[in-house]
N, C-alpha and C positions, 0 to 999 in steps of 0.2 A: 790708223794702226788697227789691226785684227790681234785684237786678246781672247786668248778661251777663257771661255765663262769661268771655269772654275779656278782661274788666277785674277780676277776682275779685282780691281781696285789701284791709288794712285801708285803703289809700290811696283807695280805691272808698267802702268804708263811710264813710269820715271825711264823705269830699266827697255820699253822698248823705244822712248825717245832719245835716250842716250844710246843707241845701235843707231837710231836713223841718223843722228848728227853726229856722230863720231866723235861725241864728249863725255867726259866723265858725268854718272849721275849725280854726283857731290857738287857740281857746278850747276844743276838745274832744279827750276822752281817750277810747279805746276799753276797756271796761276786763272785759269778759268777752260773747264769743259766745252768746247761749242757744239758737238754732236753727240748722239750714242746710240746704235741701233743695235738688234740683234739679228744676226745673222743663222739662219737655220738649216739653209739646204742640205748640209750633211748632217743624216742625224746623227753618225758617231763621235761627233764634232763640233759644238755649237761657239760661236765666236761673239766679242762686243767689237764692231768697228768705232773706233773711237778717234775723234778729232779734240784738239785739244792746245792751249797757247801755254809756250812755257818760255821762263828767262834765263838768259844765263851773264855770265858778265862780259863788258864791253871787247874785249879780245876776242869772242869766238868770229869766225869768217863765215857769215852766209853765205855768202860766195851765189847767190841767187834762188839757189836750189829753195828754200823755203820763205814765203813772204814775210813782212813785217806784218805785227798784228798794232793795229789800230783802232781804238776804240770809239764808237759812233760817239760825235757828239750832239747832244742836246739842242738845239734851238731857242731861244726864249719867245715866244710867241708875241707881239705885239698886242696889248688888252684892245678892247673895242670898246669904245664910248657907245653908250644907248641908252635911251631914258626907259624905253617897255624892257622886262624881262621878260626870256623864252619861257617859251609854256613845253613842257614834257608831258603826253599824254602815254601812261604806260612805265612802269617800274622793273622791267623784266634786262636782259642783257641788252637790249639797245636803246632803252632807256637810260640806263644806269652808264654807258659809254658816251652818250650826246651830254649826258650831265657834266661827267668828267669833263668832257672834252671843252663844252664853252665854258668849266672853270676856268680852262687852261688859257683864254681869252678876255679873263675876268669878266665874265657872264654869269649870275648868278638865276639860275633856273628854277622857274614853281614847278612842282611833280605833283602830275595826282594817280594815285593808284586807285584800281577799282577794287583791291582785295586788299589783306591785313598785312603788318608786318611781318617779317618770317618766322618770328619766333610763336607770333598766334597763327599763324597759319598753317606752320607745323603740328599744333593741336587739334584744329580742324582736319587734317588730313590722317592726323593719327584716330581720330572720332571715324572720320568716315572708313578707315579700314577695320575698325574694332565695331563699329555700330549700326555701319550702313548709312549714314545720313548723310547723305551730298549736301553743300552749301555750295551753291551755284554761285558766289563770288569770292571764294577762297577753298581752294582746290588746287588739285595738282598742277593745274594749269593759269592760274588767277593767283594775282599777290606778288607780293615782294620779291625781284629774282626771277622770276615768269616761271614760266615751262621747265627752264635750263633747272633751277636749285634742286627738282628731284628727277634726275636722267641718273643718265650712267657718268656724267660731267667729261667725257672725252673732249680735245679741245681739236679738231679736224680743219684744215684749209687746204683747197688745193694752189693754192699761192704758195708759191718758194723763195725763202728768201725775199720776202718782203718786211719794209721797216712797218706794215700793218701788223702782220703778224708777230712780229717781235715785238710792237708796240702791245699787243691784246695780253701773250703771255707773260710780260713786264709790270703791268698793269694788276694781272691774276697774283702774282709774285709780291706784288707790294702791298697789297691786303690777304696775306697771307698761304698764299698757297705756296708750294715743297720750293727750292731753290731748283730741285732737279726737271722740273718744269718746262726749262729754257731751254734744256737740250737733249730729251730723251724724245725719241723718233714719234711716240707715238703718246703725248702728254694726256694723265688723267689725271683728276681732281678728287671725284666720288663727291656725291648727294653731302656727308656729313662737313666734310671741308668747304664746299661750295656753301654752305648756312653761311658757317660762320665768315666767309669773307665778302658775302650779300651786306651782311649787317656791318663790316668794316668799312666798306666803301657809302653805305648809306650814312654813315656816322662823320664820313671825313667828306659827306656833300655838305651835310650840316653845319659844319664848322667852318666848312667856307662860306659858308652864307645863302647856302640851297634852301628850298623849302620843297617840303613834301605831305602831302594830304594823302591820306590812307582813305577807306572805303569811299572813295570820291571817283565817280564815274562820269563817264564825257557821256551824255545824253544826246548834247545838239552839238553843232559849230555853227558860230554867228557868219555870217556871210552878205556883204553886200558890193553891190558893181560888181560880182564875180570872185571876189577875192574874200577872204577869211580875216575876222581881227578877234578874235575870241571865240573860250566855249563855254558851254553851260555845263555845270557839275548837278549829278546829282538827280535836274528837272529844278533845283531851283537857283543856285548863282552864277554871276555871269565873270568870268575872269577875259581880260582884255589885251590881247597880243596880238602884232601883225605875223609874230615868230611863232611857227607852231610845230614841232615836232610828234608826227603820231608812232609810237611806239607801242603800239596796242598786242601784237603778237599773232599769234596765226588761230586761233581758238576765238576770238573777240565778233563771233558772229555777229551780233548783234547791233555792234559797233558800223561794222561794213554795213548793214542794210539802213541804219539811218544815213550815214554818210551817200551811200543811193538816191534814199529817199530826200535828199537834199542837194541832188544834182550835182556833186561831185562826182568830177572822173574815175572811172572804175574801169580797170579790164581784166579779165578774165586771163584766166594761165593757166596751165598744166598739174596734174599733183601726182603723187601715187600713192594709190594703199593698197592696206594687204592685210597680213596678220601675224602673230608672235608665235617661232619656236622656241621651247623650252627642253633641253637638255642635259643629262651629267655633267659637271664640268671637266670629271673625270675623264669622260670619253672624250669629249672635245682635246684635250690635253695629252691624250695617250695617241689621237689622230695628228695632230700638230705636230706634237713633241717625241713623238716613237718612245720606245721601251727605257731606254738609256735616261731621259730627259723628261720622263711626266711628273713626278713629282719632285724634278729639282728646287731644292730652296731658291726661292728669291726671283726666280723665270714668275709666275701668279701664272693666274689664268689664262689659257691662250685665247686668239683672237682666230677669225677667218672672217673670209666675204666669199660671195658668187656672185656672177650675173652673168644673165644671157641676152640678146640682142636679137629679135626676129628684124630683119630687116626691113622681110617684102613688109609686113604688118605695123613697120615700124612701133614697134612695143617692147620695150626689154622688163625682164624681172630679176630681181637681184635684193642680196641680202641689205639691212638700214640699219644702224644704228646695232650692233651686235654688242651686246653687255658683258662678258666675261664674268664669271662670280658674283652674277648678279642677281633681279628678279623682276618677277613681272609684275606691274603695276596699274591701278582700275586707274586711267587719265581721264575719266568721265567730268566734262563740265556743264553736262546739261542734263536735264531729267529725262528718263526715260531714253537714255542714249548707253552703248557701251565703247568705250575707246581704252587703248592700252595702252602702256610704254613700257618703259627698260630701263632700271634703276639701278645703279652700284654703289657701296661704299668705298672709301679710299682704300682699303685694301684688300676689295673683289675676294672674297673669302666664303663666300656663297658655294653649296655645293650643285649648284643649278648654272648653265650659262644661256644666254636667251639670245635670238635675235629675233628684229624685221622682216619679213619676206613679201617683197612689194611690186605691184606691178606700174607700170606708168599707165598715165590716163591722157587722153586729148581733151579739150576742151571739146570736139564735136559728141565727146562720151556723156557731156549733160543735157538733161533735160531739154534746157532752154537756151536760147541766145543772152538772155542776163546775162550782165556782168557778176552778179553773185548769184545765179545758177549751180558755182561748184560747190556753194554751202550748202544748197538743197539733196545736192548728190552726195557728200558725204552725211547728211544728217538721214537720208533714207537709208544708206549701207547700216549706220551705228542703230539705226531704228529696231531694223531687221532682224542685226545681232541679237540686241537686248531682247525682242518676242520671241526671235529662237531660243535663248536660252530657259527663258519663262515656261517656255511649252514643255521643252522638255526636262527639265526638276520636275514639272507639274504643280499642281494644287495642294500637293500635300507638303512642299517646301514651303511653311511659311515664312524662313529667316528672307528668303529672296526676295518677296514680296518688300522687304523692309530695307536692302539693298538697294533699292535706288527710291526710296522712297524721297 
């Protein structure tokens, strides 16, 4: 169904589902949303295409024109008998999803994080925006929740229609995030929501019988005949599994260069970087939105991308991660380094909207043939950053000096 915006709601759908079926509204129930995008190309015009299941009683004739709606069912998974429990290295979103996931196997998993819970983690991050003081294992990018707890929390796949993806935003859904989750076109969370449903889902590993270790870092992995049966925490205990899940995250340099240093298979892959624009969010929205439509209630902050494609060079650039009402963020997890990101709240209320602007990288773009060569190449980029910046505030900026102290 195409509804205009400014008739949006279920009284709208009733009355244009009873035109498409040729029955009274008074006989129909609206009884779950499965889509909802918004449609812009006119801008004197703005529309919700909307899909949607409704019932009516046993006399109406489909007559074919519209399918049955049936609901997925469930599975019960089969428990696995095992005497070792999985080791989870790593508390961020693919952590926190291998956990669920071998509950759902009756698998009860050890977790060990190398940063704090989110609620002190959040401390540390509020310190180092207030004070300058980096804590290189609890950071924006280290701790409970990973990376993901302070972005813009957008939930993006290019999977359609996959029972994956309806599994992830199901999963979001049931430790607390909006019901409208499941079928708005383009699903956001925000930083603040994302906390608290970090700490839900940690709370209901626990209860199933998870365990999880907080500042506890994987130093080594035991290794013999070739194969893996434990790791060492910390540099000094040894935890004992043939099952080892690394969920370390993309930041966890250090991690990769032992795992090197330990003749584990490494290969090297592509990345891209780039840097952050910052914008009105006004303009953005009056560019999106045209005149009619920028500060319609309830529309928020508009969104955009670019990208371009050099073929002969094989190289494209194009926008990442664009935050909408949002702000820009020090992502720094190492001394003397600068990295950014792109952070929202649930309701992008920011009068700033930010993006990514990224190029691709080859793999012949680093240094070395190493397998982790591309941590050297992005640690010279962030290097570089952080002494241009120094140079130019100059000597007589002492707060920067204290900034990445």
């Amino acid at each position: 169904m195409r509804i205009p915006i400014e008739e949006d709601g279920i009284i709208a759908y009733l009355n244009a589902a009873s035109q498409s079926l040729n029955i009274n509204e008074n006989n129909l129930t609206v009884k779950k949303i499965l889509s909802k995008s918004l449609d812009t190309r006119n801008p004197q015009q703005f529309y919700y295409e909307v899909s949607i299941v409704v019932s009516t009683d046993e006399s109406f004739n489909i007559q074919g024109s519209f399918p049955i709606y049936q609901e997925s069912t469930k599975t019960l998974k089969t428990p696995i008998t095992k005497k070792e429990r999985p080791i989870i290295v790593g508390f961020g979103p693919a952590g926190m999803f291998a956990a669920l996931e071998l509950l759902e196997f009756g698998l009860q998993p050890v977790i060990f994080e190398r940063g704090k819970k989110i609620e002190e983690r959040t401390l540390d991050v509020q310190r180092f925006i207030r004070e300058r003081v980096l804590n290189p294992e609890s950071n924006i990018q280290f701790g409970e929740g990973g990376a993901g707890s302070y972005s813009d929390g957008k939930l993006f796949s290019r999977m359609k229609n996959s029972e994956y993806v309806s599994k992830v935003l199901d999963t979001f859904i049931k430790f607390g995030a909006p019901e409208e989750l499941g079928y708005v076109s383009k699903p956001h969370i925000g930083t603040d929501v994302l906390c608290r449903i970090v700490k839900n889902i940690r709370n209901y590993i626990l209860e199933q019988g998870g365990e999880i270790h907080y500042n506890a870092k994987m130093t080594d992995i035991l290794i013999e005949d070739g194969k893996a049966f434990g790791v060492v925490i910390n540099g000094e205990k040894e935890y004992r599994s043939s099952i080892i899940f690394l969920a370390v995250g993309h930041s966890a340099r250090d991690t990769f260069e032992m795992m090197h240093n330990n003749g584990i298979a490494l290969e090297q892959k592509p990345i891209s970087v780039g840097l952050r624009i910052e914008h009105p969010a006004e303009t953005i929205n009056l560019l999106k939105y045209g005149t009619k439509y920028k500060n319609y209630p309830g529309l928020g902050a508009a969104t955009y991308s670019f990208n371009y494609t050099d073929r002969k060079l094989k190289r494209g650039v194009y926008t990442f991660c664009m935050c909408p009402g949002g702000e820009v963020v020090n992502a720094s997890s190492e001394q003397g380094m600068m990295a950014l990101n792109g952070m929202s709240y649930s309701r992008r209320s920011s009068a700033f909207s930010n993006s990514a602007l990224v190029v691709t990288c080859h793999t012949s773009d680093f240094p070395l043939a190493s397998p982790i060569a591309g941590i050297e190449f992005q640690r010279e980029i962030e290097r570089k950053v952080f002494q241009s910046i120094r140079r130019k505030m100059g000597s007589s900026c002492a707060e920067l000096a204290g900034f990445f102290r």
